[in-house]
C-alpha positions in Angstrom: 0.0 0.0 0.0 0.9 3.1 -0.9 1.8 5.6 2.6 -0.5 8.3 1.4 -3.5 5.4 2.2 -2.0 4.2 5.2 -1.6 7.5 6.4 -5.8 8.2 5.7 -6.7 5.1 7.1 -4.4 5.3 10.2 -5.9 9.2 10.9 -9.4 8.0 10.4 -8.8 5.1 13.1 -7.3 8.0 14.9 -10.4 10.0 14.8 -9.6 12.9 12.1 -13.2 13.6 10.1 -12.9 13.0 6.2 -13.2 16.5 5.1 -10.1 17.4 7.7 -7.9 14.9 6.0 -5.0 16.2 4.3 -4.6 15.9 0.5 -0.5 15.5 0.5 1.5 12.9 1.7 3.7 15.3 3.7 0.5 16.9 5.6 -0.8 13.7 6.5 2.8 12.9 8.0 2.7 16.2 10.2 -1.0 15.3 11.0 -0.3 11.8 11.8 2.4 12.4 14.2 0.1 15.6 15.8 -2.4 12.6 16.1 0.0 10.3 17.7 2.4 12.5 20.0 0.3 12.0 23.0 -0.5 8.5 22.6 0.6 5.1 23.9 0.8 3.8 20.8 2.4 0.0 19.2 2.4 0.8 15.3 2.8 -2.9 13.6 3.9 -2.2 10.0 3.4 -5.8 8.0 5.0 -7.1 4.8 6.8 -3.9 4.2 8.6 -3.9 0.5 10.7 -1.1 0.9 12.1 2.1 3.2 9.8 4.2 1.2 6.7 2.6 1.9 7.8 2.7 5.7 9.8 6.1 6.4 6.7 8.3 6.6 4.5 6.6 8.5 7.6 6.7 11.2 6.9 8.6 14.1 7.8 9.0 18.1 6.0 5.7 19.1 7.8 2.4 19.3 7.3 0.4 15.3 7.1 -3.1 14.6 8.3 -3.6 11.0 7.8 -7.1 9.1 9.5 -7.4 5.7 11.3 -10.2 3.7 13.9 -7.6 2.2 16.4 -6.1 5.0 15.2 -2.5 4.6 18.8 -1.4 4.8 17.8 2.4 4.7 16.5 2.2 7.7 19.4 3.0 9.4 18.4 3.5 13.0 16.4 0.3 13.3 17.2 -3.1 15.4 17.0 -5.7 13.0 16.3 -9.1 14.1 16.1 -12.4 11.5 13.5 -14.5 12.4 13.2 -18.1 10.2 10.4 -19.3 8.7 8.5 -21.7 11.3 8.5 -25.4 10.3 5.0 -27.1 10.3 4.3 -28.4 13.6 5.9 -25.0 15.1 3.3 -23.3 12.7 0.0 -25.0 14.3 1.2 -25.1 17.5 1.6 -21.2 17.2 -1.8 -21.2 15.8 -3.4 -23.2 18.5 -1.7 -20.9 21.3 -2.6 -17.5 19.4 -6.3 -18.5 18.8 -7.0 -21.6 21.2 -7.7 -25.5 20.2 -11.5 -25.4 20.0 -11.3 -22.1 17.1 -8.0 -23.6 16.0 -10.2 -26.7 15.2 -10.0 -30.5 15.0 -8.5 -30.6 11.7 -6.5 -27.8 11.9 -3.5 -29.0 9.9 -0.3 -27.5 8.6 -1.7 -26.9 5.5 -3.8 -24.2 6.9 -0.8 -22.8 9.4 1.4 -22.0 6.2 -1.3 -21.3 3.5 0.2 -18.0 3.8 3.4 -19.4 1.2 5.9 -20.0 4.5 5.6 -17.0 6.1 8.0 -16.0 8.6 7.4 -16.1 12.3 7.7 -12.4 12.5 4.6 -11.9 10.6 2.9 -15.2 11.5 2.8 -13.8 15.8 1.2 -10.8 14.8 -2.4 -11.9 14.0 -4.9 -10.8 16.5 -5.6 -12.7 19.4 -9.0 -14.1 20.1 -9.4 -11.5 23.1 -8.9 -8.9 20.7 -11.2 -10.3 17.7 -13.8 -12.1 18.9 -14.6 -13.2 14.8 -10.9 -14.4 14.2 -11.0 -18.4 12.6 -8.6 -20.3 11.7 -11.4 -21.9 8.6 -11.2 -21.7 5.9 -8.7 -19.2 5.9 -5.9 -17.7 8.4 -7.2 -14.2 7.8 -9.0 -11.7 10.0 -12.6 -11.4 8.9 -13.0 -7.9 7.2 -14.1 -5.7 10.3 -15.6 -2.2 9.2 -13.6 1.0 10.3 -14.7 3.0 13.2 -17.2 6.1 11.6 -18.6 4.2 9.1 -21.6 3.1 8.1 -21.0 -0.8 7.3 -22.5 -3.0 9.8 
């Protein structure tokens, strides 16, 4: 995704009204760290592809950065390699994040990696079920659509 849409969709989650939001990537940047400078805030930035996508939505709160390409430009960061978790490491992280009974019988390692062998990095950070209630592990390993905070979806 392009930053200027991370940027709108992080400021609406935030609580900025649509006809406040900024039309330029760097007003959205001053806008999103005005939004964030008082905030305890965990910013989880997943499956980055490059510095550029990342560097502006960089601000005083501590960032979580997933990426399969070492993002060298970001000079200032701790960089730590996680491997790719083998099957039975997969589901068992599955079962713990979710729980056996929405994990499911037949949970298998099919369904743990259908992401392509993800790495660990990326496969810790889905929600837990305490956080989203809806969150199965069937048919796929991906959060339900949920509809953002303001609008009108039910």
């Amino acid at each position: 995704m392009h930053p200027v849409t991370v940027l709108e969709d992080f400021l609406r989650w935030l609580g900025c009204p649509v006809q406040a939001m900024p039309a330029t990537l760097d007003q959205r940047q001053k806008l999103f760290r005005t939004y964030t400078a008082n905030r305890r805030l965990l910013l989880l930035l997943d499956n980055a592809s490059n510095e550029g996508q990342v560097r502006p939505l960089l601000t005083s709160c501590p960032t979580i950065v997933t990426s399969r390409s070492p993002l060298g430009g970001l000079t200032d960061a701790v960089r730590l390699a996680v491997d790719v978790l083998d099957d039975g490491d997969a589901v068992a992280l599955l079962v713990q994040l979710i729980g056996p009974q929405r994990a499911g019988r037949n949970c298998s390692a099919n369904r743990a990696t259908a992401a392509g062998g993800t790495d660990a990095t990326s496969s810790g950070t889905n929600p837990s079920q305490d956080n989203v209630p809806s969150w199965t592990a069937s048919p796929s390993l991906s959060p339900r659509p949920r509809p953002r905070p303001g609008s009108t979806n039910a």
